[in-house]
N, C-alpha and C positions, 0 to 999 in steps of 0.2 A: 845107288848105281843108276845109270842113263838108260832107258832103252829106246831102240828108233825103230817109228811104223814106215815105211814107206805108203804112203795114202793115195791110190791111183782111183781112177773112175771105173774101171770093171767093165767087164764083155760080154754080151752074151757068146763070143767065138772061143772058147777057152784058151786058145795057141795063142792069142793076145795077154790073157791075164798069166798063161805062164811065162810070158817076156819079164810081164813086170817079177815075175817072183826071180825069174833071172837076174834080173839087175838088181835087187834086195840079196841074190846070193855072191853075187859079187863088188855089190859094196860089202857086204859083210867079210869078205873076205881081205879086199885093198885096205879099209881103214881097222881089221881087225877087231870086227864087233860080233859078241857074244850072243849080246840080247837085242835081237833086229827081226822083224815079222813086217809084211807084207798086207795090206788091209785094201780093202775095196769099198767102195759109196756103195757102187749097186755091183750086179752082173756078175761077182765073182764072189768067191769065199777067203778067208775071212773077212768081217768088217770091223770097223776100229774097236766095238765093245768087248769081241772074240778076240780080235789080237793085243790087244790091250792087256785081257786076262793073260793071256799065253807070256806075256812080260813081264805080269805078276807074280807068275810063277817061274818065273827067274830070278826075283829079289829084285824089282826094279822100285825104288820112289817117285823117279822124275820121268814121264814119256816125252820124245820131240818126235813127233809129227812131220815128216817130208813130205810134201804135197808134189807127186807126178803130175803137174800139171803144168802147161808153160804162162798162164796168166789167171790174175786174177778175176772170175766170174763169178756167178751167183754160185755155184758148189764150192767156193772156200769163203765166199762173202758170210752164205746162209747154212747151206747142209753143215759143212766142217765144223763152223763154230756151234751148230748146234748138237752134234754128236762128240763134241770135245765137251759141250754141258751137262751132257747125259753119262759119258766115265766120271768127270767131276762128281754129278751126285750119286753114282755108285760107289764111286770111291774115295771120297771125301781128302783123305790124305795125301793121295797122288797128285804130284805135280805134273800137269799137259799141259804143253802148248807146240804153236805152230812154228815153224820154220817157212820161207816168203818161198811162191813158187819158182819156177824155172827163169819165167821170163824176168828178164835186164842183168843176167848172168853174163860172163865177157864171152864164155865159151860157149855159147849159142852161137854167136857169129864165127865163130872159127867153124864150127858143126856144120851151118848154113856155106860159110865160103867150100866147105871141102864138096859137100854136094854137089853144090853150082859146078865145082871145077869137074868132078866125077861125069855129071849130067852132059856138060858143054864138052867133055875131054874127043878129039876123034871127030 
C-alpha cells in the first residue's frame, strides 16, 4: 500500500501549519486516501521521520512525498533528499520518494489569473 506525506516548510505561526494539515485533510478526502499524514521541515509537528512512522503503521511499503512547495530550492535540492536518506536507513525496506513540487503545474496559472481578476475586480 501507498501512503502520501504532504511535505510543507512549517511555522512558527501555528494557523499557518494548520492550513497545510487542511489541505492534507482534504486531499485526503477528494482522492480518497486512507493513509495521508502531513509532515513539516522545521516549525511545525510532525516531520517526515514521525510521519512516516505514523504510515508504517498503516501497512504502508511505498511513501510518496508531496513537497508544498512552488519551486525547486535548496530545501527539496538538500534538506528533502537528505531526510528521505535518513527513513531509507531506518527503514531499509520502504520505498520513498519524491513527487516535483508545485511550480510548472497548468493550475497555477489558472490560481494566479483568478487572483489577478479577484485583485483588479471593482
Amino acid at each position: 500500500m501507498t501512503g502520501l506525506i504532504v511535505f510543507a516548510h512549517g511555522s512558527s505561526v501555528e494557523s499557518a501549519n494548520d492550513a497545510v494539515r487542511n489541505i492534507t485533510a482534504s486531499l485526503a478526502a477528494k482522492g480518497g486516501y486512507s493513509a495521508i499524514e502531513t509532515a513539516f521541515l522545521e516549525g511545525g509537528k510532525p516531520d517526515l521521520s514521525e510521519a512516516t512512522a505514523k504510515l508504517l503503521e498503516k501497512g504502508v511499503d511505498k511513501v510518496v512525498v508531496l513537497p508544498y512547495f512552488l519551486t525547486v530550492g535548496l530545501h527539496l535540492k538538500r534538506d528533502l533528499p537528505n531526510l528521505m536518506a535518513a527513513v531509507r536507513e531506518s527503514h531499509p525496506t520502504l520505498h520513498i520518494e519524491s513527487a516535483p513540487p508545485l511550480d510548472g503545474h497548468p493550475a497555477l496559472i489558472e490560481i494566479l489569473h483568478t487572483r489577478a481578476q479577484e485583485a483588479t475586480a471593482g
